[in-house]
Backbone as a chain_set.jsonl record, in Angstrom:
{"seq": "XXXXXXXXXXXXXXXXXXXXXXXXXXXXXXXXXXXXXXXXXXXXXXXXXXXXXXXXXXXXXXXXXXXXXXXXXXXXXXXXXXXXXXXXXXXXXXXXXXXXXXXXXXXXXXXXXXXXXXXXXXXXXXXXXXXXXXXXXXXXXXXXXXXXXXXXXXXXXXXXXXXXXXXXXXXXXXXXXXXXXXXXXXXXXXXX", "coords": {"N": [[-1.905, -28.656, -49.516], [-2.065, -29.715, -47.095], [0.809, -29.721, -46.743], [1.574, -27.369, -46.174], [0.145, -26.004, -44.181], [1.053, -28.394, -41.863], [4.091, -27.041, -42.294], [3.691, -24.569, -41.622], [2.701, -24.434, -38.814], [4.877, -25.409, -37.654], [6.43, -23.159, -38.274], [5.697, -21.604, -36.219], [5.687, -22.783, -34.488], [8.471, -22.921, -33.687], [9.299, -20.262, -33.81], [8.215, -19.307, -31.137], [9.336, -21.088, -29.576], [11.804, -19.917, -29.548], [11.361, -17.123, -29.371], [12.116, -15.052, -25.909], [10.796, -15.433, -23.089], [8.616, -13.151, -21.792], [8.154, -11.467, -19.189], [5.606, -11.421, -16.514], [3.03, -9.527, -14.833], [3.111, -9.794, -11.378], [1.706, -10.945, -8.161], [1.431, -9.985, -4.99], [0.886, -10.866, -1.553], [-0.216, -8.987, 1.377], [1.502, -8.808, 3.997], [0.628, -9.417, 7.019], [1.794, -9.612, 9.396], [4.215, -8.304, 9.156], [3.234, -5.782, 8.446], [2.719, -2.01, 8.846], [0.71, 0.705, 9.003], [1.742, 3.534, 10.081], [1.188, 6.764, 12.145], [1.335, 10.293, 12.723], [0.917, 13.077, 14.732], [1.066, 16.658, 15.227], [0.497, 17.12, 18.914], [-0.829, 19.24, 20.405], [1.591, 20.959, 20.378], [3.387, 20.126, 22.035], [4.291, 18.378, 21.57], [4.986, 14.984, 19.265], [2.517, 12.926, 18.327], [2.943, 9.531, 18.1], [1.128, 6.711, 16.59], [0.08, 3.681, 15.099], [-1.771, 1.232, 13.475], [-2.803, -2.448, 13.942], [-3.681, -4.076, 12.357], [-3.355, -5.28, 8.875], [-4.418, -5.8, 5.577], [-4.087, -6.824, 2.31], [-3.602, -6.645, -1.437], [-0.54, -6.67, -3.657], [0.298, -5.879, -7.222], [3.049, -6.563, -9.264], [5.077, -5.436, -11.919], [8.242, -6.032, -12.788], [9.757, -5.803, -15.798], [7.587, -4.439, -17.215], [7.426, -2.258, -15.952], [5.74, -1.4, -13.936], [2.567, -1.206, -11.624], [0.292, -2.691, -9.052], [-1.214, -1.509, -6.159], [-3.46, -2.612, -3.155], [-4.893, -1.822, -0.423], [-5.857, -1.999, 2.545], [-6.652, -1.222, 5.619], [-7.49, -2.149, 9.159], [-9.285, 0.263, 10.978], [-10.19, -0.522, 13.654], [-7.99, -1.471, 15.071], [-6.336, 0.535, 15.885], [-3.69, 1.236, 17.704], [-2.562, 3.039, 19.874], [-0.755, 3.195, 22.203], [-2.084, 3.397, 24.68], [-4.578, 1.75, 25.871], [-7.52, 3.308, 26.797], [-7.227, 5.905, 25.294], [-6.731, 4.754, 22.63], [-9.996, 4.036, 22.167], [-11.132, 6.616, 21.95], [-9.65, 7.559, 19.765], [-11.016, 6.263, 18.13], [-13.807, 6.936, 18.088], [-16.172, 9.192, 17.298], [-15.725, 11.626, 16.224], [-13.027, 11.247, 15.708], [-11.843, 8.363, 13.878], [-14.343, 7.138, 13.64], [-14.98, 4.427, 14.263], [-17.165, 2.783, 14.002], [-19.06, 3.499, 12.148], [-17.312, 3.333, 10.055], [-15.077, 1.13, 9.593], [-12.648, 0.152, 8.361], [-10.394, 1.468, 6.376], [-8.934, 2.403, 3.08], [-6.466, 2.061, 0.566], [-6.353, 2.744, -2.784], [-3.834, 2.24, -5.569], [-3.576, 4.607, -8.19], [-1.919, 4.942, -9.983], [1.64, 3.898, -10.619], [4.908, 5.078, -10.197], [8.392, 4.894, -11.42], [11.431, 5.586, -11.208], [14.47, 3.864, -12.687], [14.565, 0.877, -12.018], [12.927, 0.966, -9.723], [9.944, 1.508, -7.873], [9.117, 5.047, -7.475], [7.411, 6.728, -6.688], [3.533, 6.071, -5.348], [0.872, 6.965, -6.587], [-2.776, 6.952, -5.908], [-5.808, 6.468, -4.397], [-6.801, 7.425, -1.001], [-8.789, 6.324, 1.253], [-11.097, 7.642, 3.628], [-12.929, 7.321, 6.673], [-15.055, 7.229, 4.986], [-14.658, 9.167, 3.459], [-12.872, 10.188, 0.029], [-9.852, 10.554, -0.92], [-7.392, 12.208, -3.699], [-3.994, 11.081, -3.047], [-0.777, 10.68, -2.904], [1.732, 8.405, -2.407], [5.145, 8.804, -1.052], [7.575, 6.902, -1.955], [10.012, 5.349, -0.001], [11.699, 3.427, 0.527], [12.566, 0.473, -1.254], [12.102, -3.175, -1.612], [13.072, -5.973, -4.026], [13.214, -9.379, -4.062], [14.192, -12.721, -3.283], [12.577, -14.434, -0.623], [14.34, -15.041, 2.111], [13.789, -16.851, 4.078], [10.752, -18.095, 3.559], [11.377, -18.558, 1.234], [10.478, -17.942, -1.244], [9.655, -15.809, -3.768], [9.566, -12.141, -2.362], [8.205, -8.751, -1.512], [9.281, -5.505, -0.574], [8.985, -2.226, 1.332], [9.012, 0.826, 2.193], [6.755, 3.414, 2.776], [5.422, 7.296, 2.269], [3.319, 9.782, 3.486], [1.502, 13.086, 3.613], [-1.127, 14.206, 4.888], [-4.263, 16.403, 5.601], [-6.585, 15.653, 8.405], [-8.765, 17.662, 8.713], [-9.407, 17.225, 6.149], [-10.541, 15.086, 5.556], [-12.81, 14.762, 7.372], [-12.35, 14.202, 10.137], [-11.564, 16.366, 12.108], [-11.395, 17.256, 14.995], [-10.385, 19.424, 17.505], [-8.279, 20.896, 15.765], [-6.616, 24.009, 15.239], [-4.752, 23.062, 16.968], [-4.482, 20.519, 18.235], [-2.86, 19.571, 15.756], [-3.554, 19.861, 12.578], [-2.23, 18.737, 10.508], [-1.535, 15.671, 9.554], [0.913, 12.878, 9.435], [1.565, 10.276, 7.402], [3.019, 7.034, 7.295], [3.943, 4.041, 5.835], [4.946, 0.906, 6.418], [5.774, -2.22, 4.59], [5.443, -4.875, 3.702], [4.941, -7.906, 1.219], [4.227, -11.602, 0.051], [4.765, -13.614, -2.463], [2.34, -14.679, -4.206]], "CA": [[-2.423, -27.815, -48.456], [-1.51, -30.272, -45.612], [2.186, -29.598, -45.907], [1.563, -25.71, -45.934], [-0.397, -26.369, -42.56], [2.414, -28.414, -41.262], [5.235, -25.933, -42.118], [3.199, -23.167, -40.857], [2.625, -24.838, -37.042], [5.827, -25.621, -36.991], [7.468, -22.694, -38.167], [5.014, -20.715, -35.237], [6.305, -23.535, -32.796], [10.156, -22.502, -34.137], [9.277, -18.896, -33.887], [7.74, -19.0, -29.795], [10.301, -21.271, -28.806], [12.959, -18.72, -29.612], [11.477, -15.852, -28.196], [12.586, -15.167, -24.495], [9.444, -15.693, -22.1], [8.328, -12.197, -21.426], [7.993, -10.877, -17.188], [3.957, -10.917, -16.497], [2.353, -9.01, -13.428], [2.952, -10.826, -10.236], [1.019, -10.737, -7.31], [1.844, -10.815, -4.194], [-0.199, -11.013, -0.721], [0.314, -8.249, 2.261], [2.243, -10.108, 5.376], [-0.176, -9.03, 8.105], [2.558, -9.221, 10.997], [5.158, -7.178, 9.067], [2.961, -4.569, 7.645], [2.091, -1.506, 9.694], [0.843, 1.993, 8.935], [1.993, 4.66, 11.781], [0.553, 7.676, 11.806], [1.776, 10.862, 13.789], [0.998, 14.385, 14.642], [1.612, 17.484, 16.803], [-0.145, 17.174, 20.114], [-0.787, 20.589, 21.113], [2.811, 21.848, 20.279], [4.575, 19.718, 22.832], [5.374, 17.014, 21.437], [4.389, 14.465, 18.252], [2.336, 11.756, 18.823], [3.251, 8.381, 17.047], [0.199, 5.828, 16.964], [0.142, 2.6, 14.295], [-2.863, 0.148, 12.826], [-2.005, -3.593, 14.035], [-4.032, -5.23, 11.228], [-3.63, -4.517, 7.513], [-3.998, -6.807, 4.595], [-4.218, -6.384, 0.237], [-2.328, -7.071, -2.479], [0.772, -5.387, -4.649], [0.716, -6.705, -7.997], [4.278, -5.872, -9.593], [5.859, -5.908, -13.055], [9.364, -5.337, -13.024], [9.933, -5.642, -17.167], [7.18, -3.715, -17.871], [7.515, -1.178, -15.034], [4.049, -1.065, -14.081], [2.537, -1.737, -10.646], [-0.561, -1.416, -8.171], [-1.408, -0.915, -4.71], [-4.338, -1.872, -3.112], [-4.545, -1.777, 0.905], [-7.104, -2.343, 3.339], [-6.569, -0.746, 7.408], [-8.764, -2.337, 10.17], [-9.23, 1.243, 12.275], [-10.208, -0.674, 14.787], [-6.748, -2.384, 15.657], [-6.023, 1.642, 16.256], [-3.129, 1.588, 18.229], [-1.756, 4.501, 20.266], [0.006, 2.879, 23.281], [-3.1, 3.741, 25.939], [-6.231, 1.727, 25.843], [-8.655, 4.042, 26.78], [-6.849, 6.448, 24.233], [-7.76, 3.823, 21.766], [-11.548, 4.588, 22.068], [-10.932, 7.938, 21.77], [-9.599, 7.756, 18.771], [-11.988, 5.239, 17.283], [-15.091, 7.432, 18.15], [-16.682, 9.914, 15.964], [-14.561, 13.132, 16.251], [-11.983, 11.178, 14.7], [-12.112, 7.643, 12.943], [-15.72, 7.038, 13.726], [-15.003, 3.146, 13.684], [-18.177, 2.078, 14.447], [-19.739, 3.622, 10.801], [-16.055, 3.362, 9.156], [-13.982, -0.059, 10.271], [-11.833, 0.496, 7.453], [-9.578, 2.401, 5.434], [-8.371, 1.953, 2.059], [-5.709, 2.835, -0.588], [-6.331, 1.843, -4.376], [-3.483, 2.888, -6.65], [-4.26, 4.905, -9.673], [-0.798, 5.016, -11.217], [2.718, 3.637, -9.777], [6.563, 5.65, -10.963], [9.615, 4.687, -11.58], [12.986, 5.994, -11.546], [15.129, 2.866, -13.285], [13.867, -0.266, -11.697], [12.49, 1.101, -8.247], [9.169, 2.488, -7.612], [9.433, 6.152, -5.904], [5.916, 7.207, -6.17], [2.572, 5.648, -6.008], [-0.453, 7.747, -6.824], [-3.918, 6.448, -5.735], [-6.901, 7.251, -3.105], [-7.254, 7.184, 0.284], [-10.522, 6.765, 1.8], [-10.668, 7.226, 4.894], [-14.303, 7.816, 7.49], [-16.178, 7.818, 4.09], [-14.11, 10.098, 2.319], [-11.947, 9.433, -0.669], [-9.133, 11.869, -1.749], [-6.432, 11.794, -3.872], [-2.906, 11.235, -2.47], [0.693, 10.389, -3.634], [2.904, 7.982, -1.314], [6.813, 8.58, -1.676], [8.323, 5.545, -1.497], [11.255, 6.036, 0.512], [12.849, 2.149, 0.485], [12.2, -0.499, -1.854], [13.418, -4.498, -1.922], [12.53, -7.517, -4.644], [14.279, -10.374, -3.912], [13.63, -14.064, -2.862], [13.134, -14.687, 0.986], [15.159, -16.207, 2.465], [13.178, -18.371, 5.156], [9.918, -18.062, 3.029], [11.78, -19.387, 0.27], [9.199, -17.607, -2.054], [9.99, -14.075, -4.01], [8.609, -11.051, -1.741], [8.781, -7.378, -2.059], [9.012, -4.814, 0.746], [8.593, -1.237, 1.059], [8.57, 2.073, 3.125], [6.354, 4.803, 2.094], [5.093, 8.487, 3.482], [2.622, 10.962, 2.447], [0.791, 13.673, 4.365], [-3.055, 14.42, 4.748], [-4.822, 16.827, 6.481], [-7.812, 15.409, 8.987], [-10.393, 18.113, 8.631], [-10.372, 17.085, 4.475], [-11.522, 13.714, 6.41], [-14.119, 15.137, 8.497], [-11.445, 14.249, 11.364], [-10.727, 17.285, 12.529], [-11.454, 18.058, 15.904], [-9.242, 20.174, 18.436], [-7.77, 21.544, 15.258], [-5.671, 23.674, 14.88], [-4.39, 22.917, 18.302], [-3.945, 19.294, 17.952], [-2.477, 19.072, 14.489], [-4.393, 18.917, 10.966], [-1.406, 17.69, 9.474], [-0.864, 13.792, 10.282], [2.015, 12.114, 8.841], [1.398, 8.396, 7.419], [4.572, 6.426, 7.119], [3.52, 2.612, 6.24], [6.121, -0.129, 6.536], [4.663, -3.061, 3.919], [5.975, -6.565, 3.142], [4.351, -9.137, 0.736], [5.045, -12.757, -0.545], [4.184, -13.904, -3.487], [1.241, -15.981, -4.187]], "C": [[-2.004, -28.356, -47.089], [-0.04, -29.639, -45.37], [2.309, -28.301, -45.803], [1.029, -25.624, -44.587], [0.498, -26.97, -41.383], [3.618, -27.373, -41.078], [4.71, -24.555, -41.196], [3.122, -23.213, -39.307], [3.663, -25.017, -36.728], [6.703, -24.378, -37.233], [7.049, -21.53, -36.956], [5.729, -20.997, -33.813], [7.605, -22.874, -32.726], [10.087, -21.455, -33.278], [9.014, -18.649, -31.748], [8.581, -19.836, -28.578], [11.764, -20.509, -28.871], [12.957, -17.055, -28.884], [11.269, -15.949, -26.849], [11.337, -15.13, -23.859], [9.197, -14.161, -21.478], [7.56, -12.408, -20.007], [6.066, -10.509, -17.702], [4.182, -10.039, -15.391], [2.627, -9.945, -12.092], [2.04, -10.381, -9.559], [1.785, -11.162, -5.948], [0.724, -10.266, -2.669], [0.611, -10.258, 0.674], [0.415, -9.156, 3.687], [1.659, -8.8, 6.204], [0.671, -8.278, 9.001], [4.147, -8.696, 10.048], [4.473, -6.003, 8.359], [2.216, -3.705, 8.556], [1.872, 0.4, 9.221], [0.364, 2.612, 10.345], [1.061, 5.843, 11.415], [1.125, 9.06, 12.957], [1.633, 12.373, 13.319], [0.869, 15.28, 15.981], [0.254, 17.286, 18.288], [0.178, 18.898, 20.734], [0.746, 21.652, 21.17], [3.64, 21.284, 20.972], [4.914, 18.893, 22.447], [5.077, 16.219, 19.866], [4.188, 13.106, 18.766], [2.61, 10.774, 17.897], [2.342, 7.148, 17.548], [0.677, 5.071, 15.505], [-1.241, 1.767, 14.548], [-2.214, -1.399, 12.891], [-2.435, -4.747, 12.782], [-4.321, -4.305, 9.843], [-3.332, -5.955, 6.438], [-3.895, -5.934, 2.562], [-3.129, -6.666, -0.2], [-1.753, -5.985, -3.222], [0.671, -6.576, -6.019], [2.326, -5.321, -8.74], [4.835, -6.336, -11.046], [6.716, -5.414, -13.244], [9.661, -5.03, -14.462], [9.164, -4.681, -17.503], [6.95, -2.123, -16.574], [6.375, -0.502, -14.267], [3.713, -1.8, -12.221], [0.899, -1.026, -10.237], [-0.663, -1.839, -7.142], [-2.823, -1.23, -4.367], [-4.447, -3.089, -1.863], [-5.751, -1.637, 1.76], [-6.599, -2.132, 4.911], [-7.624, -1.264, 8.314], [-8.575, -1.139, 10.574], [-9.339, 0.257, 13.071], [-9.279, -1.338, 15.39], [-5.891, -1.05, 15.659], [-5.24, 0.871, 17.787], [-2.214, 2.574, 19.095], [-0.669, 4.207, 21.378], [-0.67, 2.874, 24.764], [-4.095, 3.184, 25.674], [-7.597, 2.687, 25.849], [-8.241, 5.318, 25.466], [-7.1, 5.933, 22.983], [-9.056, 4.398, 21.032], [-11.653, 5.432, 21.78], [-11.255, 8.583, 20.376], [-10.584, 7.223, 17.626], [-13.377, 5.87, 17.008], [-15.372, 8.179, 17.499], [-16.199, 10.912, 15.768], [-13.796, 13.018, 15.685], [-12.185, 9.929, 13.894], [-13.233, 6.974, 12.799], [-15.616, 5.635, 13.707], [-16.328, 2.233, 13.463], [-19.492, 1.989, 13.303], [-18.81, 3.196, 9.905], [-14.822, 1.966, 9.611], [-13.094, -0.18, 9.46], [-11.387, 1.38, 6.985], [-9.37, 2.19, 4.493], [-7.375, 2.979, 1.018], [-6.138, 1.823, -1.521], [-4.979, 2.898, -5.143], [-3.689, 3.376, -7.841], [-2.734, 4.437, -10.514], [0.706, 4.271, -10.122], [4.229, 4.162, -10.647], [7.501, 5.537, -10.717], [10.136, 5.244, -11.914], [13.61, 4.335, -11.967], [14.179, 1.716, -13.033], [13.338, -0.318, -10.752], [11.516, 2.21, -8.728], [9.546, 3.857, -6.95], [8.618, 6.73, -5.726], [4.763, 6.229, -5.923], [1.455, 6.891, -5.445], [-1.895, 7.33, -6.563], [-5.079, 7.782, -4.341], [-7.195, 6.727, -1.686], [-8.898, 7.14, 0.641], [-10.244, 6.371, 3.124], [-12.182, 7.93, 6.198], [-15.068, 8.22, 6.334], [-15.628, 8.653, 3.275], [-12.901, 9.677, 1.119], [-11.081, 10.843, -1.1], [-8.13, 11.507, -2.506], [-4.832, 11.917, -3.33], [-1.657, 10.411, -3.503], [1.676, 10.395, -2.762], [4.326, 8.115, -1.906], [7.505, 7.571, -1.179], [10.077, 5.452, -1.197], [12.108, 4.683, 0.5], [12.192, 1.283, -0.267], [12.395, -1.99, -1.941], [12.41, -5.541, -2.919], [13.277, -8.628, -4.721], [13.513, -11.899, -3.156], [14.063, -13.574, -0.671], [13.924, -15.606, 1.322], [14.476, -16.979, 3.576], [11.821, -18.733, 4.532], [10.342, -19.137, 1.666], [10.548, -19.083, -1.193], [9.994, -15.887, -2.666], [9.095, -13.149, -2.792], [9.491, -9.51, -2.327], [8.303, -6.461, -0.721], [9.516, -3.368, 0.61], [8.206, 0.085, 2.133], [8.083, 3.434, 1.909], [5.354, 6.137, 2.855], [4.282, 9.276, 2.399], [1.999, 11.6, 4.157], [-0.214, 14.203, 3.833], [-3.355, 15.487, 6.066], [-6.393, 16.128, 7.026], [-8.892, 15.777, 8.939], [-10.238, 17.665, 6.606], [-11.272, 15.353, 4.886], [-12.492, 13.441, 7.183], [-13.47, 13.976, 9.741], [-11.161, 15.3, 12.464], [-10.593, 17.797, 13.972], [-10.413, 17.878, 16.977], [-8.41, 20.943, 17.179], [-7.696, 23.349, 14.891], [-5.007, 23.247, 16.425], [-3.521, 21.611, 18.222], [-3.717, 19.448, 16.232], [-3.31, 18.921, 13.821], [-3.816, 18.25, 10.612], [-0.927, 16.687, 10.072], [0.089, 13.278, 8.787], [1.544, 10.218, 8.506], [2.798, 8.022, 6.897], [3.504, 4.177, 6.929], [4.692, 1.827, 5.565], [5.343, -1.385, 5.646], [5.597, -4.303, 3.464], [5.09, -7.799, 2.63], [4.925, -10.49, -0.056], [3.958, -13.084, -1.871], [3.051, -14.897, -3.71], [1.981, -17.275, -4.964]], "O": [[-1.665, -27.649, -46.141], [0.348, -29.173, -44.299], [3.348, -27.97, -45.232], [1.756, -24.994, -43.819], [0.71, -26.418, -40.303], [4.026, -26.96, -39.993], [5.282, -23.839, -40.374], [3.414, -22.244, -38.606], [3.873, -24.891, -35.521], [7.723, -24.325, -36.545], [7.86, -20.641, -36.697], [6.099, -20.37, -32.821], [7.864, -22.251, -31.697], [10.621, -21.489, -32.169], [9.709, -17.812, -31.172], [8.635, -19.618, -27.368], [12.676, -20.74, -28.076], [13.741, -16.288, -28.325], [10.426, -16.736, -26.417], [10.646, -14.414, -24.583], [9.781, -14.064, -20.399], [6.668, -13.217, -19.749], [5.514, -9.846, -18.58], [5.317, -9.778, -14.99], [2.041, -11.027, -12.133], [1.381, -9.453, -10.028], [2.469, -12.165, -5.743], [-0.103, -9.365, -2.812], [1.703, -10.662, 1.073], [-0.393, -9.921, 4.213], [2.019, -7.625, 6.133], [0.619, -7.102, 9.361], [5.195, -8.89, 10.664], [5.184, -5.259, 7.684], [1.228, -4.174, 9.122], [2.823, 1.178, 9.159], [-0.54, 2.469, 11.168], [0.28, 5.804, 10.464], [1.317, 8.682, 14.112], [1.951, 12.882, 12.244], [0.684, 14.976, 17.159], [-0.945, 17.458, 18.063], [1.139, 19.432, 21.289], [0.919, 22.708, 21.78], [4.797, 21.673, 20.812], [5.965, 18.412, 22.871], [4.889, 17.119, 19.047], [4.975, 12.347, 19.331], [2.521, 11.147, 16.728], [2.586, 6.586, 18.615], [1.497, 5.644, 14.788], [-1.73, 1.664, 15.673], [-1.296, -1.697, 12.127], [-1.869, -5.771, 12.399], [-4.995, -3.295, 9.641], [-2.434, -6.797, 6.478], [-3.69, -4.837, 2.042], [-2.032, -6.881, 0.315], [-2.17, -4.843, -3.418], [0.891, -7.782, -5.91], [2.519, -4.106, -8.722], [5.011, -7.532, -11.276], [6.634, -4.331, -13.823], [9.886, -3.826, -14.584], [9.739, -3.806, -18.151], [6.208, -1.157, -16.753], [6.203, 0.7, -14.07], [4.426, -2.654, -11.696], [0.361, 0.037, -10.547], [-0.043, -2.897, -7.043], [-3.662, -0.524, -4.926], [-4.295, -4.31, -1.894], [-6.661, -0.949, 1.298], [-6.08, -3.145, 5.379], [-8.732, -0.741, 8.188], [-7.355, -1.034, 10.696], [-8.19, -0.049, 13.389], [-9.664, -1.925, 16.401], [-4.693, -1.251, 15.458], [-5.823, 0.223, 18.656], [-1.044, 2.73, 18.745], [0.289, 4.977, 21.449], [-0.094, 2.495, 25.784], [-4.901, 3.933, 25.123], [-8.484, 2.701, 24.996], [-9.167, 5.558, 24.691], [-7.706, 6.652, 22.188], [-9.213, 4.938, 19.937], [-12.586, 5.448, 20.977], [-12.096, 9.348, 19.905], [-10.81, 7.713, 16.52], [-14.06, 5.552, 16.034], [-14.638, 8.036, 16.522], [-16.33, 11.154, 14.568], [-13.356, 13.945, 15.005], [-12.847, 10.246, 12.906], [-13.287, 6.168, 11.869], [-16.417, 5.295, 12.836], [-16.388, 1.173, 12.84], [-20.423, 1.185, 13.257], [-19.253, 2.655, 8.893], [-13.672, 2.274, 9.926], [-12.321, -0.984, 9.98], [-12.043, 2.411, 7.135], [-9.664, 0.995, 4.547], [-7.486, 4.182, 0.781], [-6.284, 0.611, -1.359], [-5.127, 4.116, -5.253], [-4.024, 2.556, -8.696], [-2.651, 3.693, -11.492], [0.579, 4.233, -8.898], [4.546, 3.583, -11.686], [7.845, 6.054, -9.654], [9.83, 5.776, -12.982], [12.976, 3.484, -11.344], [13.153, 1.567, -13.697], [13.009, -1.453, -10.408], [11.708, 3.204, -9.428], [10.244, 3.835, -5.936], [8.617, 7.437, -4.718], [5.107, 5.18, -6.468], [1.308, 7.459, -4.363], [-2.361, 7.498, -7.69], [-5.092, 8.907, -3.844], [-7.787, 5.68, -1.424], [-9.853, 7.833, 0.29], [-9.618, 5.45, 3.648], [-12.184, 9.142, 6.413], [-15.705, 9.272, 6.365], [-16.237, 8.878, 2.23], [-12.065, 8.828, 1.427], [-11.564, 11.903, -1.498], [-7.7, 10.394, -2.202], [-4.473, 13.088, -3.208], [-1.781, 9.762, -4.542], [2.34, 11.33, -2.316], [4.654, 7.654, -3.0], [7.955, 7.476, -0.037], [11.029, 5.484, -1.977], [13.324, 4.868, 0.461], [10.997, 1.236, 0.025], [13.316, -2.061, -2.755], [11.249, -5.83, -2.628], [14.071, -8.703, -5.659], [12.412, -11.932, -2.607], [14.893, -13.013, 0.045], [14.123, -16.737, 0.88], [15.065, -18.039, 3.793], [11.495, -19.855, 4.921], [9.769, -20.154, 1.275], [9.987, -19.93, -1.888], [10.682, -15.107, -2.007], [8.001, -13.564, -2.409], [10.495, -9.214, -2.975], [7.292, -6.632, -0.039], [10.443, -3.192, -0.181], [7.139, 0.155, 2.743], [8.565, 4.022, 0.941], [4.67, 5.924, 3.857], [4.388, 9.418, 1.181], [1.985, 11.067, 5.266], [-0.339, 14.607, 2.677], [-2.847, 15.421, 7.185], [-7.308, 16.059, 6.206], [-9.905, 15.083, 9.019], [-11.215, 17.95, 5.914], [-12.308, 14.826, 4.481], [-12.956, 12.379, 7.597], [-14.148, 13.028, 10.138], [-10.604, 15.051, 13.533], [-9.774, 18.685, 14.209], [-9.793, 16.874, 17.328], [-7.7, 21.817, 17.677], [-8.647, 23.898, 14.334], [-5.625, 24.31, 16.484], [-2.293, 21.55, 18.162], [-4.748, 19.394, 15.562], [-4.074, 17.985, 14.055], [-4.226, 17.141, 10.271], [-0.069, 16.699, 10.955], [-0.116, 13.353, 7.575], [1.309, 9.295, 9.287], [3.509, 8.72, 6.173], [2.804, 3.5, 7.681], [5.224, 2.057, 4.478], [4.186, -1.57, 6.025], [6.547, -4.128, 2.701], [4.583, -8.589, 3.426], [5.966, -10.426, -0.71], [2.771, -12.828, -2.067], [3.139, -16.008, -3.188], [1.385, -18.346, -5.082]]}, "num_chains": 1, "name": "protein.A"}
């Protein structure tokens, strides 16, 4: 019985040192000062405004082998950027991102899709002043590759979807000022 116990551990050891080390999940951690979601819509017909969020953190976990991925993103509102201080406030106040009940935003991914080895959708929920809906970012650029001054793998990422404001209890001046806002977010993380 011993040497059936022996042969058997070793022919397990044999067996796991032969097969190739299968790709887990990574993780990796959202780079603050390169990650920014913009945001932009018509101003009264003359023009399109383009505002951005200066603080955003969360993690991407990623499995290239098994093609699988998720998403999940965290917006201060209140680092609402528009280019005007007092415009700022504006926006922050209760008509539109109410910051003062709502200091956040969030995406969770439900699902993430691939074409070959590049994401080009992800599917999840916005929440955004209390509300959660579902949305589906198109991921318009993708990169996985080692940094080069980080010296660490990262992965980086442009992606766009559009939302209307009043499903956000946002809406006011609409239709005038724009329902439909454009999100575009620029995203870069390193690996833990």
């Amino acid at each position: 019985m011993n040497k059936f116990v022996r042969l058997s551990a070793t022919l397990v050891l044999a067996i796991a040192a032969a097969t190739p080390a299968l790709a887990a999940p990574e993780t990796y951690v959202v780079d603050g000062s390169h990650t920014f979601p913009r945001f932009s819509y018509s101003h009264l017909g003359y023009s399109t405004q383009l505002s951005r969020f200066n603080k955003t953190s969360g993690k991407i976990v990623f499995d290239k082998a098994a093609k699988t991925g998720a998403v999940d993103i965290v917006i201060d509102t209140t680092s609402v950027d528009t280019g005007f201080p007092a415009f700022n406030g504006h926006i922050q106040g209760e008509d539109f991102l109410d910051t003062t009940k709502y200091p956040t935003a969030t995406f969770k991914s439900t699902k993430v899709v691939f074409e070959g080895e590049k994401p080009v959708a992800i599917e999840g929920n916005l929440t955004l002043k209390g509300v959660t809906k579902p949305v589906t970012l198109a991921v318009t650029s993708f990169q996985n590759m080692p940094h080069p001054m980080m010296k660490k793998d990262a992965i980086g990422a442009n992606a766009t979807v559009t939302v209307k404001r009043t499903d956000f209890n946002a809406g006011k001046f609409a239709p005038y000022v724009g329902d439909d806002v454009k999100i575009d977010i620029a995203v870069e993380a390193i690996k833990e």
